[in-house]
N, C-alpha and C positions, 0 to 999 in steps of 0.2 A: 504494500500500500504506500505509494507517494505520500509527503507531506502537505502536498497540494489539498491530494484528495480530503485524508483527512481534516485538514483545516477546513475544507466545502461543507463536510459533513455534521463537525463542528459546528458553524454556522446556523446550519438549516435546523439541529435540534434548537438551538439558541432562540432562534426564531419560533418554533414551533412553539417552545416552553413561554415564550415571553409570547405569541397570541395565547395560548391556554388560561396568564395569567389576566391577558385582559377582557378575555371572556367570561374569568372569573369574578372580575372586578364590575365587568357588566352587569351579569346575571343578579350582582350581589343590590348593586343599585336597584334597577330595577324592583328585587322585593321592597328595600327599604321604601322607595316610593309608594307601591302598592301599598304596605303597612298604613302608612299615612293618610292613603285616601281613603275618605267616607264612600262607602259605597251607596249607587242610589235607590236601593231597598230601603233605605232608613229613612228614605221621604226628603223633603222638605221644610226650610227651617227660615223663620224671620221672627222680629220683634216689633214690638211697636215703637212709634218714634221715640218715647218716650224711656225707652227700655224698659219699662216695668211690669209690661204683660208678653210673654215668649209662646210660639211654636216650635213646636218639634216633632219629629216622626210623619209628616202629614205625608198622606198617599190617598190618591185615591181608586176605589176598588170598583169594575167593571160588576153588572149583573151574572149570576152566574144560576145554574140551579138549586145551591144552597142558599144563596142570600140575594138581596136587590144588592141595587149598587149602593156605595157607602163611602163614607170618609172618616177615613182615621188621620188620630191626630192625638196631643199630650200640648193643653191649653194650661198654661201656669201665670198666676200673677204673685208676682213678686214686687209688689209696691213696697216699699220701706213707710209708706203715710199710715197701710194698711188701711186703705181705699177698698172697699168689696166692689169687684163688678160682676153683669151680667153679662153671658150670651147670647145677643140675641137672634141668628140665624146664619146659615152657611148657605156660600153659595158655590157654584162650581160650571166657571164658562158662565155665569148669569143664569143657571138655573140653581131654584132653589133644594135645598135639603132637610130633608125633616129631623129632628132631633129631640129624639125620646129621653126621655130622663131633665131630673134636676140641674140647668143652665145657670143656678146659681156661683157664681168663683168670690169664694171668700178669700181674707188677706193668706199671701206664704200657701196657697192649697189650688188643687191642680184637677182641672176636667180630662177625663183619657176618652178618645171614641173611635168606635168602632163596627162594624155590623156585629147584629143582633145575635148571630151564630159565636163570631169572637168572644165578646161580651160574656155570654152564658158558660163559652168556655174558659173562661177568666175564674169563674166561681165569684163575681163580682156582688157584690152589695152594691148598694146605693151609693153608700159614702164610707170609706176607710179610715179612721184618726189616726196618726201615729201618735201615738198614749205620750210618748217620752217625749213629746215636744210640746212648749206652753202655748197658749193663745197669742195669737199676732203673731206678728216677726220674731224668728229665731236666728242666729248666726251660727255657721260653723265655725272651725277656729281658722279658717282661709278668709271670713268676712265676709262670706255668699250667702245669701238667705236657703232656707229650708223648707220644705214642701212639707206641711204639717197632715193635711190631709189630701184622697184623692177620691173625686165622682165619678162615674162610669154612667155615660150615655152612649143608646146606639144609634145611629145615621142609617137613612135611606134614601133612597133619589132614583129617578126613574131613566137617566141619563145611560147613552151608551157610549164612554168615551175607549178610544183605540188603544190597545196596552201598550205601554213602549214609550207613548207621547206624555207631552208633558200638556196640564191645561192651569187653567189660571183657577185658585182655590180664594176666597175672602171670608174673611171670619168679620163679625159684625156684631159691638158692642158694645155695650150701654156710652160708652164716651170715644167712639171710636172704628176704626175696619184697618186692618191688617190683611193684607195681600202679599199673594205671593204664586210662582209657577212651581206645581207639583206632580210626581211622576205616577201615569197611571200604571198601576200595578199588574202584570197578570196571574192568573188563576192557575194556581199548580193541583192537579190532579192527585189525589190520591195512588199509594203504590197500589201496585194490580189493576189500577183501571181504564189503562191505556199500552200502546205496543205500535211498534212502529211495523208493518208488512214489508215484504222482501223487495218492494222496490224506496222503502225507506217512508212513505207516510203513515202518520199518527195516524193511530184505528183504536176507537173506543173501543174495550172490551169483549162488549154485549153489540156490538156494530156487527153483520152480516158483510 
């Protein structure tokens, strides 16, 4: 073997180890970013100008066989005045939502919703206390207010918005509307109740 040679050969592993390392360094990236994105299953998130009343989680859910359509959502006021407001209706694209349950939002306490099938699978009550927290405003030791209790109301709407897309969702309340673009959600099937056929389309179950 020349010295030639070997120095080529040399080289080429040199190379190869040093792409490996930067494929590593890529890959490595990459998750770190993913870690950090929100994914958009979690919905939808704004506050009001005022910061004191917050959305979170907001999606909204297409009709399906088990439920209408719906919107879910985790309505929190977090006033420091401890101001009580009310909700007073949703709406979605300009169509309205109906909304079962106590709209009541007292100071530091949070309305969660959802369709009516969620809801019951929640085992939810009406209203939740957390016992260990006083009336009004409570601080953690970071200076954040504390969500002292949580209402559970469920949503229905006769709307058929596209999964995938995103539609315009407004919360509407006694001093106020918060808006915002929220992702419509789709419907995942239960296991066993679907199968893709040999040229690859979804086939319901019980479909012929």
């Amino acid at each position: 073997m020349s010295l030639k040679s070997a120095s080529l050969r040399s080289g080429i592993a040199i190379v190869a180890a040093g792409s490996a390392l930067a494929l590593s360094a890529c890959g490595a990236g990459q998750i770190s970013q993913t870690a950090n994105q929100v994914p958009a299953v979690d919905g939808g998130a704004a506050n009001a100008e005022d910061n004191n009343i917050t959305l979170r989680d907001v999606s909204v859910q297409p009709k399906t066989d088990d439920h209408d359509g719906a919107v879910a959502f985790a309505l929190s006021n977090i006033d420091p005045t401890n101001t009580e407001r009310q909700l007073r209706r949703i709406s979605v694209d300009g169509h309205q939502v109906k909304v079962h349950g106590n709209k009541d939002l007292k100071p530091q306490c949070q309305i969660v919703g959802n369709n009516e099938k969620a809801i019951e699978a929640m085992g939810a009550n009406d209203v939740h206390t957390n016992s260990s927290a006083s009336e009004g405003a409570k601080a953690d030791p970071n200076g954040e207010s504390r969500i002292n209790c949580v209402s559970y109301v469920h949503t229905s709407f006769d709307g058929t918005p596209t999964p995938g897309t995103a539609v315009n969702v407004t919360f509407t309340l006694n001093n106020g509307e918060v808006s915002m673009k929220a992702p419509v959600a789709a419907s995942v099937p239960e296991a066993g109740q679907t199968y893709r056929d040999k040229e690859g389309v979804l086939k319901d179950e019980f479909s012929n």
